[in-house]
C-alpha positions as CSV (number, residue, x, y, z in Angstrom):
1,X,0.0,0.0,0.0
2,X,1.0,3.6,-0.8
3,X,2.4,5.8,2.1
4,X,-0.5,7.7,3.4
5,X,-1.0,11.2,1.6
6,X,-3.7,13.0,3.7
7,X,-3.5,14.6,6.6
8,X,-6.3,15.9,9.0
9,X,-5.5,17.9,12.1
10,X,-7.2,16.0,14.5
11,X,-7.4,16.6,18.2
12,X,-9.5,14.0,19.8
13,X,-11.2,15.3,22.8
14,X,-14.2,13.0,23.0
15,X,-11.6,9.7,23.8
16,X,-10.3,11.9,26.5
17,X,-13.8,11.4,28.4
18,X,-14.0,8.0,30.8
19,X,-14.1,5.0,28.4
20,X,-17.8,4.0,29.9
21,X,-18.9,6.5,26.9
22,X,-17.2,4.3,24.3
23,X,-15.8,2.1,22.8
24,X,-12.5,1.8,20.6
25,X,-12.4,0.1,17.5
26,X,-11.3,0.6,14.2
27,X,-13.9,0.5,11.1
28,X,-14.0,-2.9,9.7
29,X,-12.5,-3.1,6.3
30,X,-14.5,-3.3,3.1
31,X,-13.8,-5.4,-0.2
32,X,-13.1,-3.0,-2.9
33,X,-13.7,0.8,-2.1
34,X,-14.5,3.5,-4.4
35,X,-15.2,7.5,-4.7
36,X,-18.2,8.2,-5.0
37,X,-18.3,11.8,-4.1
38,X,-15.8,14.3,-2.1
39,X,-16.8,17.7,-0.7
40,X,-13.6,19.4,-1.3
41,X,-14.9,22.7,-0.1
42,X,-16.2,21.2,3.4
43,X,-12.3,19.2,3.1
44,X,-10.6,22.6,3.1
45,X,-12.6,24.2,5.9
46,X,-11.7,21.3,8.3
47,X,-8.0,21.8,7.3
48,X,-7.8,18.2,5.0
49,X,-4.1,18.8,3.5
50,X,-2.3,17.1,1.4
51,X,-3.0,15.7,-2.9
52,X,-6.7,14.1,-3.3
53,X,-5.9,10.8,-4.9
54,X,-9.4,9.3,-5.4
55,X,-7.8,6.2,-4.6
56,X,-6.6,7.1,-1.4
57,X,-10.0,9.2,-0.2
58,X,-11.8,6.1,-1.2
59,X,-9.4,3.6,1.5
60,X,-9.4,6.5,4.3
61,X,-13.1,7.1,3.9
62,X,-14.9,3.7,3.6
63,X,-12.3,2.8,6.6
64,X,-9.9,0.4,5.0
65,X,-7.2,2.8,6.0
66,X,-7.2,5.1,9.4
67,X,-5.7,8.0,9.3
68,X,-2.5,9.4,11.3
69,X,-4.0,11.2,14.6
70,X,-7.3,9.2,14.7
71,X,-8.8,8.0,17.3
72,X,-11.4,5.6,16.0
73,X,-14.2,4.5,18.6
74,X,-18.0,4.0,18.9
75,X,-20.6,6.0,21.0
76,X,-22.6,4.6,23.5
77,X,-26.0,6.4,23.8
78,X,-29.7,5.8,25.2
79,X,-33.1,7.5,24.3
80,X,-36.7,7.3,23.9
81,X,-37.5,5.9,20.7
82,X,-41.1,6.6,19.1
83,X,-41.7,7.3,23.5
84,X,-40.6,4.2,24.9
85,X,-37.6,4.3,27.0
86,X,-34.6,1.8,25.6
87,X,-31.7,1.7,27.7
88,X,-29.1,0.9,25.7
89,X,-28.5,2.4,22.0
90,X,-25.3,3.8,20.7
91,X,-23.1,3.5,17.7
92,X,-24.2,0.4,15.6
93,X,-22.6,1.0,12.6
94,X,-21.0,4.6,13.2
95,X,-17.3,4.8,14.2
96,X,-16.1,8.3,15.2
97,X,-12.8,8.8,13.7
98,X,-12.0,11.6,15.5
99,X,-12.4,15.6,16.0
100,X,-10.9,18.0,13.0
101,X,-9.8,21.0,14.9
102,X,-10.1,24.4,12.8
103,X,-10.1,28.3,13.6
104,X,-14.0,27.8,13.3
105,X,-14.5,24.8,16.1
106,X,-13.7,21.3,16.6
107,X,-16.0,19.0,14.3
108,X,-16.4,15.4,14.2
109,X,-15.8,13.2,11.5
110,X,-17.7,9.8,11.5
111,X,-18.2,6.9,9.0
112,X,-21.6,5.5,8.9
113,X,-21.3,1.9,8.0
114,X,-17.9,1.1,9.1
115,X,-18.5,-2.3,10.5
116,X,-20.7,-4.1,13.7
117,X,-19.5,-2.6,17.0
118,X,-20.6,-3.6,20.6
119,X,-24.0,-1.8,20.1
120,X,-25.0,-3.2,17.1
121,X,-27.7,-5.1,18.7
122,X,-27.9,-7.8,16.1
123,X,-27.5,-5.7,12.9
124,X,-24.6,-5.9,10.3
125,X,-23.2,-2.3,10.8
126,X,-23.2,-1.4,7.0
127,X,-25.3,0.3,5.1
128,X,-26.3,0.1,1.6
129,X,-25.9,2.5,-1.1
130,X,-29.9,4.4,-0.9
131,X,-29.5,5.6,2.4
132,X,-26.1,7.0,2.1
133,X,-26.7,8.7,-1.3
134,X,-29.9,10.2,0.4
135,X,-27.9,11.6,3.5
136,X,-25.0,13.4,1.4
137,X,-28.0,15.2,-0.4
138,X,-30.2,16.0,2.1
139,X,-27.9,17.4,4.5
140,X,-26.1,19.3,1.8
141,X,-29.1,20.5,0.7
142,X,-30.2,21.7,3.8
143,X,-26.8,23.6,4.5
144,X,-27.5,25.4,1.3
145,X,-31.0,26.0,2.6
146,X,-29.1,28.0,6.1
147,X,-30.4,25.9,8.4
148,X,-28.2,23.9,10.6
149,X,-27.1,20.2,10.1
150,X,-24.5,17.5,10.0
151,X,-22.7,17.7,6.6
152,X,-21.2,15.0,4.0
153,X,-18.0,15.0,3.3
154,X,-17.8,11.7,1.3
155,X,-19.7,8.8,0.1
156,X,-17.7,5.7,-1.0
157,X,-18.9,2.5,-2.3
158,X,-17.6,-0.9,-0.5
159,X,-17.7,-3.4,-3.5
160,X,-19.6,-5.7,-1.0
161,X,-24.1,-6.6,-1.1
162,X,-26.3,-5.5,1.8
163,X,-28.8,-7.2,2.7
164,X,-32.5,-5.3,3.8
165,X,-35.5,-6.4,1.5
166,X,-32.7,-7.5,-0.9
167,X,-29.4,-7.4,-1.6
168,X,-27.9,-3.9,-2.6
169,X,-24.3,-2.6,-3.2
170,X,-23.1,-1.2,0.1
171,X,-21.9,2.0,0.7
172,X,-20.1,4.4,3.5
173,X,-20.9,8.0,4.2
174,X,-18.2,10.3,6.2
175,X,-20.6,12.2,8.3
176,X,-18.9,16.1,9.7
177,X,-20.7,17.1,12.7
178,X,-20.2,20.4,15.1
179,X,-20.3,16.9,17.6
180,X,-22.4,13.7,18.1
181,X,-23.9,14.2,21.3
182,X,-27.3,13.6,21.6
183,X,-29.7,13.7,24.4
184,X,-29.8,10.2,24.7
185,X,-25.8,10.8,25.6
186,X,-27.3,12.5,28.3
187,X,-29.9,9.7,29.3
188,X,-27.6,6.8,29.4
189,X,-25.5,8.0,32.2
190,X,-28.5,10.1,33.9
191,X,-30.2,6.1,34.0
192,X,-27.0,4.2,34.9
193,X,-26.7,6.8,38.1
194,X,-23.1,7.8,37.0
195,X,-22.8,11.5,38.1
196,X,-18.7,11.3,37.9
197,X,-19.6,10.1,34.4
198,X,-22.8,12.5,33.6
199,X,-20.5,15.5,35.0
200,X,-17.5,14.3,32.5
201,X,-19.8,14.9,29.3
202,X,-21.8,18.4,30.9
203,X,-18.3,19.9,31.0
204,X,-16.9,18.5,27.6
205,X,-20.6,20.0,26.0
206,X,-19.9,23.2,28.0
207,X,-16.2,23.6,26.6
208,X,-16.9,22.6,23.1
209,X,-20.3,24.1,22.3
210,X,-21.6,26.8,25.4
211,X,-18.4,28.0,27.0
212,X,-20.7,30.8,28.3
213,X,-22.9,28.5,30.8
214,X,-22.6,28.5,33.9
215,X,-24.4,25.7,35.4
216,X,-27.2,23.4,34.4
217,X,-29.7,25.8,34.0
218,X,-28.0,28.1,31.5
219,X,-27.1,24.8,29.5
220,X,-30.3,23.8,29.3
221,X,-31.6,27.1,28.1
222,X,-28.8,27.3,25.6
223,X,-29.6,24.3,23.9
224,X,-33.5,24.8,23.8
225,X,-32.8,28.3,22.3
226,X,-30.8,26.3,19.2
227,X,-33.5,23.6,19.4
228,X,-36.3,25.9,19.2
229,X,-35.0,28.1,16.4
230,X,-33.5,24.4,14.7
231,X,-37.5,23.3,14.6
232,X,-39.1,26.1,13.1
233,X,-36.6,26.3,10.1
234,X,-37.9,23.1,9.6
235,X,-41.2,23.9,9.3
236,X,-40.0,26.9,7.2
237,X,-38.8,24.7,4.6
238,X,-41.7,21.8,4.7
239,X,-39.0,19.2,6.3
240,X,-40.2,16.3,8.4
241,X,-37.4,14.6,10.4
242,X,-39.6,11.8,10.7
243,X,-37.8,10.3,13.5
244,X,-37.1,12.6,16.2
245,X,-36.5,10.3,18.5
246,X,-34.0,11.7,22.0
247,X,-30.9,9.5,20.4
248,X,-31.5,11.8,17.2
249,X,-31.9,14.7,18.7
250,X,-28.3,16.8,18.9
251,X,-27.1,18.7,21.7
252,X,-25.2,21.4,19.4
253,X,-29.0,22.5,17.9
254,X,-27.8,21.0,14.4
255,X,-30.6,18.4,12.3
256,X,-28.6,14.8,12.6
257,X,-29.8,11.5,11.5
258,X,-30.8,11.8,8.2
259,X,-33.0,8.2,8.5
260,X,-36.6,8.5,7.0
261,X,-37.0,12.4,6.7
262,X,-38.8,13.7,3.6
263,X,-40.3,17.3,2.5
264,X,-43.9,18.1,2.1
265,X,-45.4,18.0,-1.5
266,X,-48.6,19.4,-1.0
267,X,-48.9,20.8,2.3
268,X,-51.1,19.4,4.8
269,X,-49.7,19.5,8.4
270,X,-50.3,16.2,9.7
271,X,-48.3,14.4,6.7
272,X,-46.2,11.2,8.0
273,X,-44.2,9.7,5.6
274,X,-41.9,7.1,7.9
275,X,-42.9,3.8,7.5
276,X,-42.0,3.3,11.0
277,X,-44.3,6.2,12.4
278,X,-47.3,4.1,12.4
279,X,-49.0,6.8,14.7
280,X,-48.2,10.0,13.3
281,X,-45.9,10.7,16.2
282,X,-43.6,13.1,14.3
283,X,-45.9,14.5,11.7
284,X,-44.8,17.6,10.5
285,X,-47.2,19.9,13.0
286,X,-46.1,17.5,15.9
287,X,-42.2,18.7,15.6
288,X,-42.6,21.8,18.1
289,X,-44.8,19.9,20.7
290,X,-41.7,16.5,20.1
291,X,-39.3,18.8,20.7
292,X,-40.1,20.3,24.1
293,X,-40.7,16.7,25.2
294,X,-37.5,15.5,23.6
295,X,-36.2,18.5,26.0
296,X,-37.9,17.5,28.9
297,X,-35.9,14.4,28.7
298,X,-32.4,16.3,28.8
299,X,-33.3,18.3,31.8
300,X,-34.4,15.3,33.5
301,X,-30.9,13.7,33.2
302,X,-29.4,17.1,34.1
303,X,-31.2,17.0,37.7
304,X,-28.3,14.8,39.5
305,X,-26.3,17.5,38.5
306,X,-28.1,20.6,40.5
307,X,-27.3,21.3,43.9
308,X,-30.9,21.2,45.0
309,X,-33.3,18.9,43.6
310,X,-36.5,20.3,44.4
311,X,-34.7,24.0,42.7
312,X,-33.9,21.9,39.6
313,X,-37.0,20.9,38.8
314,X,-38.1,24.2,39.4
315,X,-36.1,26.0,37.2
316,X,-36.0,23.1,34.8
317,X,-39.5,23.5,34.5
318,X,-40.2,26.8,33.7
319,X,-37.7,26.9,31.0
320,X,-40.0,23.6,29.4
321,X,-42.8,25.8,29.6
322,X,-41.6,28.5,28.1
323,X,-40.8,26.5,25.1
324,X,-43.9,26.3,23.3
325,X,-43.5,30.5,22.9
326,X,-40.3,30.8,22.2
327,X,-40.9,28.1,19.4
328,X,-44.2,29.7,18.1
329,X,-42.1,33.0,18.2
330,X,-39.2,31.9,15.8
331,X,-42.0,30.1,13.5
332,X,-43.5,33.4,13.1
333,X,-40.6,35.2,12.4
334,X,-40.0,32.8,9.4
335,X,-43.3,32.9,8.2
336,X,-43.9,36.8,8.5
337,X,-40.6,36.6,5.8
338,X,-42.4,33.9,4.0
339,X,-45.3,36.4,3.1
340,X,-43.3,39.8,2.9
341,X,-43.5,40.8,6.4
342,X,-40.4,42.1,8.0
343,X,-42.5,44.0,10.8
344,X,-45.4,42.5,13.3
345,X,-49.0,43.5,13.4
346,X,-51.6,41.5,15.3
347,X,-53.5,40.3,12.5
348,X,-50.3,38.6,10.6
349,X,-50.5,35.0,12.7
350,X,-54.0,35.3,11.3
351,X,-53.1,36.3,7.5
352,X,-50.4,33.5,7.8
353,X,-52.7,30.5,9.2
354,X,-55.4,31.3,6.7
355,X,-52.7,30.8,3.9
356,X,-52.1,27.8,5.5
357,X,-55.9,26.6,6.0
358,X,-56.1,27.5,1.9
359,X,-53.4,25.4,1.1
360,X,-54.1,22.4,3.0
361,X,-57.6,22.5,1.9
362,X,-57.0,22.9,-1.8
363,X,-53.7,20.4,-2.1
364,X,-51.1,23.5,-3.0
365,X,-47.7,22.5,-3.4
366,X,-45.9,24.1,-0.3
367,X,-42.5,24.9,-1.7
368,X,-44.4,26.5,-5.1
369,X,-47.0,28.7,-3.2
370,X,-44.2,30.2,-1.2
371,X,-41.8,30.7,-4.3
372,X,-45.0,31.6,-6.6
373,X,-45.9,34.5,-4.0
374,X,-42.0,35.8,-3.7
375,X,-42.0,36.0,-7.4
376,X,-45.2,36.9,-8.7
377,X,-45.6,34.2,-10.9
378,X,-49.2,33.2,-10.9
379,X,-49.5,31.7,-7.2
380,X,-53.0,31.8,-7.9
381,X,-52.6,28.8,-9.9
382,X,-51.3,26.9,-7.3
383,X,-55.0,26.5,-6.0
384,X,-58.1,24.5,-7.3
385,X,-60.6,27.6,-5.9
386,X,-58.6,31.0,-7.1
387,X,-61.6,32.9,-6.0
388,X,-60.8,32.2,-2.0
389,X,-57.0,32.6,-2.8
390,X,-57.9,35.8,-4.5
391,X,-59.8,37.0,-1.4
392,X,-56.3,35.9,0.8
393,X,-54.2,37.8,-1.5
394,X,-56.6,41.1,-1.4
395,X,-56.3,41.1,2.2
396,X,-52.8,40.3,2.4
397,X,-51.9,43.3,-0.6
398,X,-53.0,45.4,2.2
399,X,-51.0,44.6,4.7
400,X,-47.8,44.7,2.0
401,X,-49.1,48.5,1.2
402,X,-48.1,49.0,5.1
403,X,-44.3,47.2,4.9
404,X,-41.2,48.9,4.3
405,X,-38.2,47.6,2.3
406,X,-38.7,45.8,-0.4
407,X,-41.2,42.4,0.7
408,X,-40.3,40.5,-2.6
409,X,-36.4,40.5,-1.8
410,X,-37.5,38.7,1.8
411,X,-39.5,36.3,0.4
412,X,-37.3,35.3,-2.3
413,X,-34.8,34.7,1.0
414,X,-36.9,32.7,2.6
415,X,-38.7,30.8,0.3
416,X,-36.4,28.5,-1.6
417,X,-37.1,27.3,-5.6
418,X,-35.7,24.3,-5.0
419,X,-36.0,21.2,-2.3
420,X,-34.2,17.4,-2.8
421,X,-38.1,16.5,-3.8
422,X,-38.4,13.0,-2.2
423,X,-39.6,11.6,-6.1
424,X,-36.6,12.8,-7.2
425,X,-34.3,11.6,-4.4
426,X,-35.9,7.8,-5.3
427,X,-35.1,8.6,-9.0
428,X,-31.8,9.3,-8.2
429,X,-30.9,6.1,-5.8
430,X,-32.8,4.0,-8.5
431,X,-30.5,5.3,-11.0
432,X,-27.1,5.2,-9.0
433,X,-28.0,1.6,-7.9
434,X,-28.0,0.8,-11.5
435,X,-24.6,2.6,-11.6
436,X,-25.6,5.2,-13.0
437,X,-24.5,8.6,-10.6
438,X,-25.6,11.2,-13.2
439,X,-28.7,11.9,-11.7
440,X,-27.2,12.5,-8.0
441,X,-24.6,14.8,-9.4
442,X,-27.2,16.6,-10.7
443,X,-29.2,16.9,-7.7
444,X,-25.8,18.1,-5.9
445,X,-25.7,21.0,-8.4
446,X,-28.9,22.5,-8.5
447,X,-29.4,22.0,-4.6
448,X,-26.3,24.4,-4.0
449,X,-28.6,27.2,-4.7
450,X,-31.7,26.8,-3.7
451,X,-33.2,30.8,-3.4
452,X,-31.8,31.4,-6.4
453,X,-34.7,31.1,-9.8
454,X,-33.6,27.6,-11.5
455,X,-31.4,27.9,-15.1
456,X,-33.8,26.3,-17.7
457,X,-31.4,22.8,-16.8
458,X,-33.0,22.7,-13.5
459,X,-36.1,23.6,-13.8
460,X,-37.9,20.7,-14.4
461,X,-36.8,19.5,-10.5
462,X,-39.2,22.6,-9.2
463,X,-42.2,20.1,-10.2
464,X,-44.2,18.2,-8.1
465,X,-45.0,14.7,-8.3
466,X,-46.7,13.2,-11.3
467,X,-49.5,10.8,-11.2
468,X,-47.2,7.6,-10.1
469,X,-44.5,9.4,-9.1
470,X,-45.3,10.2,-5.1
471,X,-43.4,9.0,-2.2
472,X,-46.2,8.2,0.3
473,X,-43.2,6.2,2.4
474,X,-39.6,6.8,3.5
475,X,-37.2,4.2,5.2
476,X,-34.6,4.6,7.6
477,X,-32.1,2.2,5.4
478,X,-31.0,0.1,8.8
């Protein structure tokens, strides 16, 4: 083998905390690797040096070959999955290579189906070629989008069969994260009764992502204010996680766990499309009310580490309850810009949930109304009744007359053209499975702009789905 090339800075701060949160262990090597893709802008920011030989990427990032300064290892987690309590999660088919360490912040870089670890729990710690394909775009996407996530930074193949339903070529995606610690991080050692433990990862999550708390309380409020800003950017953008489950839910406010997540089509706010969300638990109008439970959860591990008990749950509390405002204020925020408004009047929540009402009622596409009312272009023809959209708009042309600035420029920013629509993310895995990557390196283009009006190439991916063509489920590819 060739004398390794690459060099990452790496400073490994997570295998510094007690070995109870891990395990180490090196990604199991795969038959024949190959490049995919490689992000080489998201490779410079983390400070990747040295010649990209496609060969080499391919052995360093499908785990054949570690790198010089990682510090390979496996996360153990807990969490409430779908509600119900499991003790024991962690990282099944994730090994943590290590932490880059840049001028911007230490970030993570992970390989999703490196191999079985301890927590596997039965499963074969790979992952096929669909799910990994649908990560790199959806979470590039959605950091073209603004709003905060876990980013790709390769996808390779393995050369080796998967087998789910069938067998299917096997893949590994290099996940970049600001960290991996989740709530469930939280849980496991809040459950086990390990303070020394629990305190270990509070100060590491202090240090690396709110140096400026100074206990428990200001922790907590910290990461509900990401959380709660995280959640209505969401809804902002039509996204259902789909699995929002406390081992999915990051501490550092960024979406993780791209599993079986999928935008609306036409909007109506209880869509579901997991195939494992038999209840509707994280339907897109359930996120907010998930997310303060999925909160609830972190400050009950955080009690052992108050002074007081009965003051914890005091203060804990109140900062819960506050969540459901500070949650419906961000969501207004976003969709006051959605509809032109950059000031506040009473009447806009109103003006906004009417919209909303038309849409769901009529089957509008959610992404098109948006873009159709930021540019102009016929919105009205987004809806099977134009008289009651007419009678919206007339109303809502008089609130515009009262704005300042210029309302079209705000909507364009917050209303994107283009979304990885989930008929044309199955398109594209169909296609690549066949060996055929054209179609995802399409996608990868036109998704690096998405508030910008689609050249004439792109704009047949603005479309909604044809008859035949709708996604009514999503999977979560383990």
């Amino acid at each position: 083998m060739c004398p390794m090339t690459l060099h990452i800075p790496f400073d490994n701060t997570y295998a510094r905390l007690p070995d109870r949160l891990f395990v180490a262990q090196d990604p199991t090597p795969v038959a024949a690797p190959r490049l995919i893709a490689f992000n080489n802008a998201l490779a410079d920011d983390l400070g990747i040096d040295g010649p990209r030989d496609e060969a080499e990427l391919a052995r360093v990032f499908s785990g054949n070959e570690v790198p010089e300064g990682a510090n390979p290892l496996a996360q153990l987690y807990s969490g409430h999955q779908f509600g119900h309590w499991n003790p024991q999660l962690g990282d099944g088919r994730a090994i943590l290579l290590g932490e880059a360490r840049t001028p911007a912040g230490r970030f993570d870089i992970q390989l999703k189906g490196a191999g079985r670890t301890p927590y596997s729990r039965g499963g074969d710690g790979r992952a096929w070629l669909g799910p990994v394909l649908r990560e790199y775009v959806l979470s590039e996407a959605m950091h073209a989008l603004g709003i905060p996530t876990t980013r790709a930074l390769a996808a390779t193949e393995t050369g080796e069969r998967v087998v789910r339903d069938a067998a299917m070529p096997g893949a590994v995606l290099t996940r970049v994260a600001a960290s991996h610690i989740r709530v469930g991080t939280f849980q496991v050692l809040a459950a086990r009764r390990d303070e020394e433990g629990l305190k270990a990862l509070y100060d590491h999550a202090v240090e690396r992502h709110y140096p400026g708390a100074k206990d428990p309380v200001q922790f907590l409020d910290a990461v509900i204010a990401r959380q709660a800003r995280l959640v209505a950017q969401w809804m902002g953008v039509g996204f259902i996680h789909g699995v929002m489950n406390t081992d999915n839910c990051s501490i550092a406010g960024e979406t993780i766990d791209y599993g079986p997540c999928a935008f609306l089509d036409d909007y109506h706010p209880m869509t579901v499309f997991s195939s494992i969300d038999r209840q509707g638990r994280y339907a897109y109008a359930n996120q907010p009310d998930i997310l303060v439970w999925n909160m609830a959860q972190l400050a009950t591990a955080l009690v052992p580490l108050m002074p007081d008990t009965d003051t914890a749950v005091e203060q804990f509390t109140a900062l819960i309850h506050a969540m459901p405002a500070r949650i419906e204020a961000h969501w207004r925020e976003i969709f006051r810009a959605k509809i032109g408004l950059s000031s506040e009047e009473e009447g806009d929540h109103a003006l906004i949930t009417s919209l909303l009402e038309l849409m769901a009622q009529q089957g509008a596409d959610f992404t098109n109304t948006f873009r159709a009312l930021a540019t102009g272009t016929a919105p009205r023809d987004q809806f099977t009744d134009r008289d009651t959209f007419d009678a919206w708009a007339e109303g809502w042309q008089a609130r515009l007359a009262r704005e300042q600035g210029d309302p079209q420029a705000l909507m364009r920013a917050a209303s994107p053209a283009l979304i990885p629509r989930n008929h044309r993310v199955e398109q594209m895995i169909q296609a690549a499975v066949a060996g055929d990557y054209a179609p995802f390196e399409r996608l990868m283009q036109a998704l690096a702009a998405p508030y910008d009006d689609p050249e004439d190439t792109f704009a047949d991916l603005t479309r909604p789905p044809a008859e035949g063509e709708h996604v009514r489920q999503t999977f979560c590819g383990t």
